[in-house]
N, C-alpha and C positions, 0 to 999 in steps of 0.2 A: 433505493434507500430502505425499503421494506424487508428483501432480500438479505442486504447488510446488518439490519438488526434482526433478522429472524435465524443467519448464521451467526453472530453475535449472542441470540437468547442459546440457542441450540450448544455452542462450543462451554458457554458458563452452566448451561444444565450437566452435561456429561460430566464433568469436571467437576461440580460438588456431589452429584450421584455417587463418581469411582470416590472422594475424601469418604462421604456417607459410608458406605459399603465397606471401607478399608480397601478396597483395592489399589489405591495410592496414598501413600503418608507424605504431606507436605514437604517436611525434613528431608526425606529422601531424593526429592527434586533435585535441590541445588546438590546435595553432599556428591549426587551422583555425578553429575557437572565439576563441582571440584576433584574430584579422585580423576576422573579421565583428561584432566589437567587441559592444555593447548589442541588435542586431540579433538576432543569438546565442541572446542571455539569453532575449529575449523570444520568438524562435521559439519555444527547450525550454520556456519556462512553456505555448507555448498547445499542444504537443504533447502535452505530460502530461495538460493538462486533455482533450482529444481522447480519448486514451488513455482514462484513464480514464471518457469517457462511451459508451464501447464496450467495456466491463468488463476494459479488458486488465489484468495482474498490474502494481501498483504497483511490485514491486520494477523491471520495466525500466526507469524513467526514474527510480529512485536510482541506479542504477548506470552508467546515463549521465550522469548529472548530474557525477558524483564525474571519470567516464575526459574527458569536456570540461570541465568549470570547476574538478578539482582537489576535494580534502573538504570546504575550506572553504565555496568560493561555491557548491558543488555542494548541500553540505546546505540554504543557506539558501536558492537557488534553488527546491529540490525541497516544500522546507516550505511555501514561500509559493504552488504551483504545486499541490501538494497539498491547502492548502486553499483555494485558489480552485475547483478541481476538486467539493471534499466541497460547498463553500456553493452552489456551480452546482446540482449533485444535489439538496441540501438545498431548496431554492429552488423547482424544478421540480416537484417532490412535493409543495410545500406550497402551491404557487400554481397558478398555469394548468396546468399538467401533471400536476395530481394523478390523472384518472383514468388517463392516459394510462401513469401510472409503475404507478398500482394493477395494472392489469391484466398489463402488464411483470413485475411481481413474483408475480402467480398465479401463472406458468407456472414457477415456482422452489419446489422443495419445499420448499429451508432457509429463504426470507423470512418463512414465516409463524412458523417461532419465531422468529427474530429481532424480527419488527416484534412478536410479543406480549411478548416482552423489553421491549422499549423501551415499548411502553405499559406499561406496570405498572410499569417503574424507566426514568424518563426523568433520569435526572440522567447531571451531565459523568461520573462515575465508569464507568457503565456502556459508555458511548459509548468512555471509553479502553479499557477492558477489551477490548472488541467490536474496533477498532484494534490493538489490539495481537495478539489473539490472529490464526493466519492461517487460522484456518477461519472466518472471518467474510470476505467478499470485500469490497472497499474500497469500491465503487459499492451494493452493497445497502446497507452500512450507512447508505451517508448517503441513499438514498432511503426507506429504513425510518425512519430518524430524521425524513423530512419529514412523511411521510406520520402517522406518530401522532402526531404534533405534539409532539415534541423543543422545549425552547425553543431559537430562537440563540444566546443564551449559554453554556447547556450543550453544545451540538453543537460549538460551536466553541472550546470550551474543554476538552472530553474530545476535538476529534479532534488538535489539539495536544500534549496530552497522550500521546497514544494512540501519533502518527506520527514524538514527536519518536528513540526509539531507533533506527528505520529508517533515520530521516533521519543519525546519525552514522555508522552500520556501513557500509550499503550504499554511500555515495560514495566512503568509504575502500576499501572491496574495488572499486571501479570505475575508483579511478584506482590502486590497486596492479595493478589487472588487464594494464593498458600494460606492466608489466614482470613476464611472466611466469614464475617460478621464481626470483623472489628471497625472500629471507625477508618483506617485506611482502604478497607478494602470500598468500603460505602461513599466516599469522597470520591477515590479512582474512578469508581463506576458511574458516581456522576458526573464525571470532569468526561470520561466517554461521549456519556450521551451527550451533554451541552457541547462535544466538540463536534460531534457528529451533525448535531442539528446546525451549529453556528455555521462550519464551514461548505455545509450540502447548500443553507440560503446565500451566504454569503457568495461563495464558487457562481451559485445559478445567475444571481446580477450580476458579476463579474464578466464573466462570458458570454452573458446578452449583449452587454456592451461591448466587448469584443465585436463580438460576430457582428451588429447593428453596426461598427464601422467599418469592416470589411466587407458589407453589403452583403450579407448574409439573411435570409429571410427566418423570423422566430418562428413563424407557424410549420415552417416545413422542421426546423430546429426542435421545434418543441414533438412533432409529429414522430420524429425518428427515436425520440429519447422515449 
């Protein structure tokens, strides 16, 4: 959590610095996005997927999404980009790149609760849970989910679940971001944080619960995290 708002402080400092500075004019954000017309779209879908096969934080490309296509085309961009992204992962782990991801994921102390999460409660539920909360990293999940053999339908139906509140907040605080100090951008950014904080407590008893019924023990749970 710490981590996530100190990349969160760090991404909104650089970003009213370059407005400061003039090194980037608001305006020219979207305009630029518009003129490279479906070109655009398609870049930010296969960036995100990028992104995310190199574990970077999901939140940067909702909040790109929203400051070039605006809330609207931003969410449903980031949605569809997002799970092309988890099914890529998902895929890899469960086919040709299984050992390849296995081994990937030793070297991560938190995988191994997570993937025994997911063996023991493979349903869409868990997988939203997992999604929503942000101490679950967006690329473990979905290679944990390949790897114990999650079905497709529940992976792809709890990471929907799971990505769709990101998917509104984050594009609205990214394209309120273009206009720094007005009252949208000051709402957005606290819809952020109260989202941040709600679903980090809420995720954590979610998942205790989980795991306390698949006989999971909290102290070694809490010891790993």
């Amino acid at each position: 959590m710490i981590l996530l708002a100190g990349l969160l402080v760090a991404t909104a400092a650089l970003f009213l610095l370059a407005l400061a500075k003039g090194w980037l004019r608001p305006e020219a954000i979207p305009e630029l996005a518009r003129r490279a017309g479906p070109f655009a779209m398609l870049a930010y879908v296969g960036a995100v997927i990028l992104l995310e096969l190199c574990w970077a934080p999901r939140m940067w490309g909702l909040l790109a999404g929203g400051a070039l296509f605006g809330p609207l085309h931003g969410a449903l961009l980031s949605l569809g980009a997002d799970l092309c992204g988890a099914a890529l992962c998902y895929a890899l782990a469960r086919g040709g790149g299984r050992e390849w991801v296995g081994g990937l994921l030793a070297r991560r102390p938190r995988a191994n609760r997570i993937a025994e999460l997911l063996a023991r409660r493979r349903g869409a539920l868990t997988v939203a849970l997992l999604r929503v909360c942000p101490i679950a990293h967006f690329t473990l999940v979905s290679y944990a989910a390949g790897l114990t053999g999650v079905r497709p339908v529940a992976f792809l139906l709890g990471t929907a679940l799971g990505i769709l509140p990101g998917a509104v907040i984050y594009p609205i605080a990214g394209d309120a971001a273009l206009r720094p100090g007005s009252p949208a951008f000051v709402i957005s950014l606290a819809l952020v944080v109260v989202a941040l904080v709600v679903t980090l407590l809420l995720g954590r008893r979610l998942l205790r619960r989980e795991e306390a019924s698949c006989g999971c023990s909290p102290e070694t749970t809490s010891a790993s995290r």
